[in-house]
N, C-alpha and C positions, 0 to 999 in steps of 0.2 A: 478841554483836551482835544475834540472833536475841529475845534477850529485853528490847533495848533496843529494836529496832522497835515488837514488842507492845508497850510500857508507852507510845510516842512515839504510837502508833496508839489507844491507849484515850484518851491526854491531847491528842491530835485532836479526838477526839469532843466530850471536855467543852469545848473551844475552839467546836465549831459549836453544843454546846447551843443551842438556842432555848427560846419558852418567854415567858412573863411576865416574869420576871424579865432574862431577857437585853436584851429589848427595853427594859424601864425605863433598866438598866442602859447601854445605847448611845444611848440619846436624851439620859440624865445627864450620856454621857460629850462628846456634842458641845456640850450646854448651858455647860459647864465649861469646856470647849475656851474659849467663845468669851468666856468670862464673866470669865477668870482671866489674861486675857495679857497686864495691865500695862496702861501707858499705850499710843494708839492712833496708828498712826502712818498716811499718808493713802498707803500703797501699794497700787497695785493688782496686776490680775492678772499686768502684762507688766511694772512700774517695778522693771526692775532693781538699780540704786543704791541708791534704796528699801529693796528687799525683804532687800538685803544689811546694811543697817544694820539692819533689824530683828533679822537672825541672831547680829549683834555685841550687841545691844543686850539678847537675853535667853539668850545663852551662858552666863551665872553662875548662872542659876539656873532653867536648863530642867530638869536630872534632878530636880532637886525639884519643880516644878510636872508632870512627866509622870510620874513612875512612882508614882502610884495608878491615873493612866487605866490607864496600860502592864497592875499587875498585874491589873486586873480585866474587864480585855477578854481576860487572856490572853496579851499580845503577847509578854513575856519566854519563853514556853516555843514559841511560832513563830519565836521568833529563833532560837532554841537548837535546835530541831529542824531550820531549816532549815540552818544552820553544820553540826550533828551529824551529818546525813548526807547533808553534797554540798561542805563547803567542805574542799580540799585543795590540798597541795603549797605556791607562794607565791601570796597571795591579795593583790588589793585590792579596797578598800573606796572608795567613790566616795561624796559628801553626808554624809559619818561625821558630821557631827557632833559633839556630845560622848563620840564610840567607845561608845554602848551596849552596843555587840555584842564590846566588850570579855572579858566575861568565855565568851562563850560559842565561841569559837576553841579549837579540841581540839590546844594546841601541843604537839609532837613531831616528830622526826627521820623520820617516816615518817606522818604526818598531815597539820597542818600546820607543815612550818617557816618560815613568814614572812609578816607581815602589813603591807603599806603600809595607812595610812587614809588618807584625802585630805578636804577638804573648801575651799570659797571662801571661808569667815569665818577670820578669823586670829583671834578671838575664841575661836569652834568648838576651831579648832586648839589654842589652848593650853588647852582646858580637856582636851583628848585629851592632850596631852606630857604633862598632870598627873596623869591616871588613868595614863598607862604608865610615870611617871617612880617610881607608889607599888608598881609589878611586882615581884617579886624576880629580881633579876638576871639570872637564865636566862631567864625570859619577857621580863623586857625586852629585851631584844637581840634578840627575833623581832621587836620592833614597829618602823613608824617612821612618823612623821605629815610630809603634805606639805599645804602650802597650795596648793590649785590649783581652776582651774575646771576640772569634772566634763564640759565639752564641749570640752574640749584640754587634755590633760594630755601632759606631754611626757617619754613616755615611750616605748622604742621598740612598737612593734607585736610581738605573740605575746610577751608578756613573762610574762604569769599561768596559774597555772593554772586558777584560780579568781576572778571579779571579779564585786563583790556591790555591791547597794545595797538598803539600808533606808527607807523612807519618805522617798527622796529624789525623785521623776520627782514627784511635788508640788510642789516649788520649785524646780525648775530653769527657767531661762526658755525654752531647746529642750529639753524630754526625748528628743524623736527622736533630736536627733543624740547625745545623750550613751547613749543605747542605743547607738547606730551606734560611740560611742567606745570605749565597754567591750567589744562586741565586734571591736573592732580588736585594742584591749589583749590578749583571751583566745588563750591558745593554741586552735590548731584541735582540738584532742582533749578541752579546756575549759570549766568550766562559767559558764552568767553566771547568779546567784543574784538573787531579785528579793523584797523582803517590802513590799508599797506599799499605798495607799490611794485609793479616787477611788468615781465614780459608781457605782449599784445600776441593775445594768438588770435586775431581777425583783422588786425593792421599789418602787413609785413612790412611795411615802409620805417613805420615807428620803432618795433624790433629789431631792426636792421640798425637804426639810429642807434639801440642801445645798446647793443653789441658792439658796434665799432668803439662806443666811447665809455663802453665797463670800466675798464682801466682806469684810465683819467679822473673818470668822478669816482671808483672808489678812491685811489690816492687822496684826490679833495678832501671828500668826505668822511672817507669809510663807510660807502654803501653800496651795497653790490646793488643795483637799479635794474636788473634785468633776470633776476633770478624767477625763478617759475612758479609761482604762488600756487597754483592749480596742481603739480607736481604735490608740494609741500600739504597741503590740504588731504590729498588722498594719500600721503603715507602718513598722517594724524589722524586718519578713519577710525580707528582702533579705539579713540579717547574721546571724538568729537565728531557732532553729527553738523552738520552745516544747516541752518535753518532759511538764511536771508544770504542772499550773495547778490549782489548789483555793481556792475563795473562801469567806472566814468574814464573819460581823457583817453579816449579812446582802446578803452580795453586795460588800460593801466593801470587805475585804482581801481583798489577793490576793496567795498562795503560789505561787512561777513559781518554775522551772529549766528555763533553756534553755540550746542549744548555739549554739555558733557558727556562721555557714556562710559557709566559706572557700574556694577553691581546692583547697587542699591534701585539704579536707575529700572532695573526689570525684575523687580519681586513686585 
């Protein structure tokens, strides 16, 4: 374990590289963002309905148009590090997606034994039943995919041990409250796992970039790219305490693990 920190901790490093190249490299990677996502559709920040047919509408073929950003920002080994040493017991997943974070769940009877994903696209959804339906048998049966929205899932309270999201408080139409829901969902002894994306408050160059071009890639995408994570964090004070916070790409991502704060949490 001790020698899998070290190697997580040097492949840290090269994740915050800076540098010439890094910067080329993240200015590329929003150019591309906005350049490459299909036909444009006229949603904005808060058009729900919108924003949710957009999710349907490039679920076939998101993995392919993201995973060169993904490996060359890095993000595949921030997933993975972040699952590798904080996702346990039974986990969910809240904005999954097309289950990226699929292969990076450490399954086992003493790890983790079970993963809900969730996501609002039913679109989303089945391209997830597809990746866990090609599992072999034994991981399959840890998975299960639910269609639900990330701000009421009906599920009882303290159910997880672990409740993650990946670049989802970008598209969700309340992130607060869908904070406020995953730590509902976490057991009080639980972690809530956070890998997101929004505003640079120490690059003003990069913030400026994303503001001009909010617009545009939400339509793409459906994701507001420049919303204020740090905002969003301290009005879920109430529910969660922030433990780990470490930002890469200049201020942009952010690697959170927080806890929960419950009742239970202070008898």
């Amino acid at each position: 374990m001790m020698a899998a920190r070290s190697a997580f901790r040097k492949a840290s490093f090269w994740v915050a590289g800076a540098g010439g190249y890094c910067t080329s490299m993240y200015l590329a990677y929003h150019y591309v963002q906005l350049t490459k996502g299909g036909s444009v559709c006229d949603c904005g920040h808060n058009d729900a309905p919108l924003r949710a047919q957009r999710f349907d509408a490039i679920a076939k073929t998101y993995d392919k148009d993201i995973w060169q950003d993904e490996f060359f920002m890095g993000i595949n080994l921030l997933r993975r590090m972040l699952l590798f040493f904080h996702a346990k017991g039974n986990c969910l997943e809240v904005g999954a997606g097309t289950c990226r974070n699929l292969p990076y769940y450490r399954l086992s009877s003493n790890v983790v034994r079970r993963v809900v994903v969730s996501d609002a696209s039913e679109q989303m959804i089945q391209q997830s039943n597809e990746k866990i339906g090609k599992l072999p048998l034994e991981k399959r049966k840890r998975f299960a995919a639910l269609q639900s929205d990330a701000s009421e899932i009906s599920l009882p309270s303290n159910s997880f041990d672990t409740v993650v999201d990946t670049f989802g408080l970008c598209s969700f139409d309340e992130p607060e409250v869908v904070l406020k829901e995953m730590a509902r969902l976490c057991k009080p002894t639980g972690k809530i796992l956070l890998l997101e994306h929004g505003r640079s408050h120490s690059w003003d160059f990069v913030t400026k970039h994303l503001d001009e071009n909010a617009e545009q890639h939400a339509a793409n995408w459906g994701c507001v790219w420049n919303r204020d994570l740090d905002a969003m964090l301290e009005g879920a004070r109430d529910v969660m305490k922030v433990e780990v916070l470490h930002r890469y790409h200049f201020g942009t991502t952010y690697y959170i693990v927080c806890r929960p704060i419950k009742e239970e949490n202070h008898r």
